[in-house]
C-alpha positions as CSV (number, residue, x, y, z in Angstrom):
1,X,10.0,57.0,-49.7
2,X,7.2,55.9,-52.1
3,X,4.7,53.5,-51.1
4,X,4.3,50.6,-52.3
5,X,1.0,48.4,-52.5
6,X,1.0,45.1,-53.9
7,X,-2.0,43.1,-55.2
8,X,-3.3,39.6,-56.2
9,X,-4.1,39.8,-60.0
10,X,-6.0,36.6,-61.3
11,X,-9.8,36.6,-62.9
12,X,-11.7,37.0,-59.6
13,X,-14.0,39.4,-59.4
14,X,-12.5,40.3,-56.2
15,X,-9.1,40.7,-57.2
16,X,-10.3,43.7,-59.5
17,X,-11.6,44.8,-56.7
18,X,-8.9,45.2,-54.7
19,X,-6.7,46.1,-57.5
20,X,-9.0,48.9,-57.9
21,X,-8.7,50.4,-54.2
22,X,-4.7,49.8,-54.5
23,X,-4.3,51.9,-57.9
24,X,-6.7,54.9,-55.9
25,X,-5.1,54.7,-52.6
26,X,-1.7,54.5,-55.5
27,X,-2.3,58.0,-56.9
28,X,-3.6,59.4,-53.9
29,X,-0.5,59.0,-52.2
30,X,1.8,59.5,-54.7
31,X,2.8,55.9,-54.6
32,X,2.6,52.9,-56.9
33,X,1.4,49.2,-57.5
34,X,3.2,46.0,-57.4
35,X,1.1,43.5,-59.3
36,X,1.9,40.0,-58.5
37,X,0.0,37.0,-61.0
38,X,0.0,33.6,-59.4
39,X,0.4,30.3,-61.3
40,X,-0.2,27.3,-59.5
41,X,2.3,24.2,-59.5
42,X,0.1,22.2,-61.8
43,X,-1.0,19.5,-59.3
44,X,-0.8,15.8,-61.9
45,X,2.6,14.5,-63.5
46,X,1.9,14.4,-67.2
47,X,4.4,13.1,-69.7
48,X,7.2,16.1,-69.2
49,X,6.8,17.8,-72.6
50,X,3.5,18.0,-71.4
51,X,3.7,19.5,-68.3
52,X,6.2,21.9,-69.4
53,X,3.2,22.5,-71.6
54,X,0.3,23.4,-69.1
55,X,2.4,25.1,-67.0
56,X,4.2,27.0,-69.8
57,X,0.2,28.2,-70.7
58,X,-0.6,29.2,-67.4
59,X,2.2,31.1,-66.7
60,X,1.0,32.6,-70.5
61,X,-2.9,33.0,-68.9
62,X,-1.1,35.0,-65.8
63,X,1.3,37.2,-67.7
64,X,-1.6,38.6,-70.0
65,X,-4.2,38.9,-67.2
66,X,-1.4,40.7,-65.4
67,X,-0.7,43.1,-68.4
68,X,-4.0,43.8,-69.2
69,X,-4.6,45.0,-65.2
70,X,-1.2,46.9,-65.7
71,X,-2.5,49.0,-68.9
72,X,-5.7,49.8,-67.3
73,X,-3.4,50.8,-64.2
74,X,-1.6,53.0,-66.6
75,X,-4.3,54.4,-68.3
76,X,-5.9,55.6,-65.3
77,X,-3.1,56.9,-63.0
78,X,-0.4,57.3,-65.8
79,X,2.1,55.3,-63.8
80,X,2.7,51.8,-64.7
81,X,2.8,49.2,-62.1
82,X,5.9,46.8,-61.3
83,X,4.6,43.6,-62.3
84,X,5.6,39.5,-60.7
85,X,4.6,36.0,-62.1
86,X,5.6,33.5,-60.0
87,X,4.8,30.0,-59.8
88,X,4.0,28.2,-56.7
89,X,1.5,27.9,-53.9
90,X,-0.3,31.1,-53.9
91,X,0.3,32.1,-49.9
92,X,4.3,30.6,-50.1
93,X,4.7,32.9,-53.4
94,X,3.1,36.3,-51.2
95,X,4.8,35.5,-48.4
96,X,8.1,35.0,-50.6
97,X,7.7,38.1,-52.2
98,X,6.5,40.2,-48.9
99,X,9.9,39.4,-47.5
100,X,12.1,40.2,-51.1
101,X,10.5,43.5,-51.1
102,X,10.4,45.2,-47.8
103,X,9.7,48.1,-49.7
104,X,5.9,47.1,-49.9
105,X,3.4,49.5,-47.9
106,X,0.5,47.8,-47.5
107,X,-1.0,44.3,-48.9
108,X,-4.2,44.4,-50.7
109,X,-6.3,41.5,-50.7
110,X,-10.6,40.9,-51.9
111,X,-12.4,39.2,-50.8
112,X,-15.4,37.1,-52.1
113,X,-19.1,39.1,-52.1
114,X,-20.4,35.8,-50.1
115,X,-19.4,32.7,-48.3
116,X,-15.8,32.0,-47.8
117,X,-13.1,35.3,-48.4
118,X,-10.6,33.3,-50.3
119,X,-7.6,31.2,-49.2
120,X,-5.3,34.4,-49.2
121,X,-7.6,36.1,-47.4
122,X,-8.4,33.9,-44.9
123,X,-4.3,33.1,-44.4
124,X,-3.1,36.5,-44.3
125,X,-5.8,38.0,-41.6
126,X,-5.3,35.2,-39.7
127,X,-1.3,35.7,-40.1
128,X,-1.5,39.3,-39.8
129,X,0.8,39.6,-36.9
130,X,3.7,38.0,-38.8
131,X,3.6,40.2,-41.8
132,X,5.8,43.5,-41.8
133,X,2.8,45.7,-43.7
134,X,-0.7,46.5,-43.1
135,X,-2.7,44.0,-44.9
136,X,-5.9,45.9,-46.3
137,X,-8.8,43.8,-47.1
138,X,-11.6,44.9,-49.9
139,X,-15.4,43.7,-49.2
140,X,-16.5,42.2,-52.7
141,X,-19.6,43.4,-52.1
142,X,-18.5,47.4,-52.8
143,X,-19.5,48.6,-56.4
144,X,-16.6,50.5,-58.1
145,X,-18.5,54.0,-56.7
146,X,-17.7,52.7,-53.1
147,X,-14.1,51.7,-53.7
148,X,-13.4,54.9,-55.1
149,X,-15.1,56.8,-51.8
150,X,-12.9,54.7,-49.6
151,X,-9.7,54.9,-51.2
């Protein structure tokens, strides 16, 4: 059975981060990545030509962001990753997925170099008992050099 690690991808530089220790731990293991991109439910009623609008560019924003992860993915471990856009609240839309694909090996989250981890972060550890995978979470603080050492 291959494993399967799934990632946050959104501009953060903790979500490269963790991104980063998935694709390693990835090829290591013979395994692969599930990128999931996030698009918020845009949180004002506009006119609905309008809304269709901001969300239809968001969802635009998250399907490049997750591409451009996925060819870097590729071009380092020759395997490309599944990749998810999803709209919704951010912990619902993991949660969601977590359960649709019990396939999943391991959740990988960043978190933030200082202050708070993140809302996913913070949610998941403090959920950890209820998910059905190991949820690994990356310090934001570890240079690429360090990521690579640990993975």
């Amino acid at each position: 059975m291959m494993r399967v690690y799934l990632t946050i991808v959104d501009e953060t530089e903790e979500a490269r981060a963790a991104l980063r220790f998935a694709a390693r731990r990835a090829a290591k293991t013979g395994g692969v990545v599930h990128l999931l991109a996030l698009v918020p439910r845009q949180s004002f009623n506009a006119f609905g030509g309008v809304q269709a609008t901001i969300e239809e560019e968001a969802r635009d924003r998250a399907e490049v962001l997750a591409n451009s992860a996925a060819g870097e993915l590729m071009y380092e471990s020759g395997k490309m990753p599944q990749i998810a856009v999803r709209v919704g609240d951010a912990k619902t839309v993991v949660s969601e997925y977590l359960s649709e694909h019990p396939e999943v090996a391991a959740l990988v989250l960043g978190a933030a170099a200082e202050g708070a981890p993140g809302p996913l972060v913070t949610h998941f550890s403090t959920n950890v008992g209820s998910l059905h995978c190991p949820l690994f979470i990356v310090p934001g603080s570890l240079t690429s050099e360090e990521i690579d050492a640990l993975s």
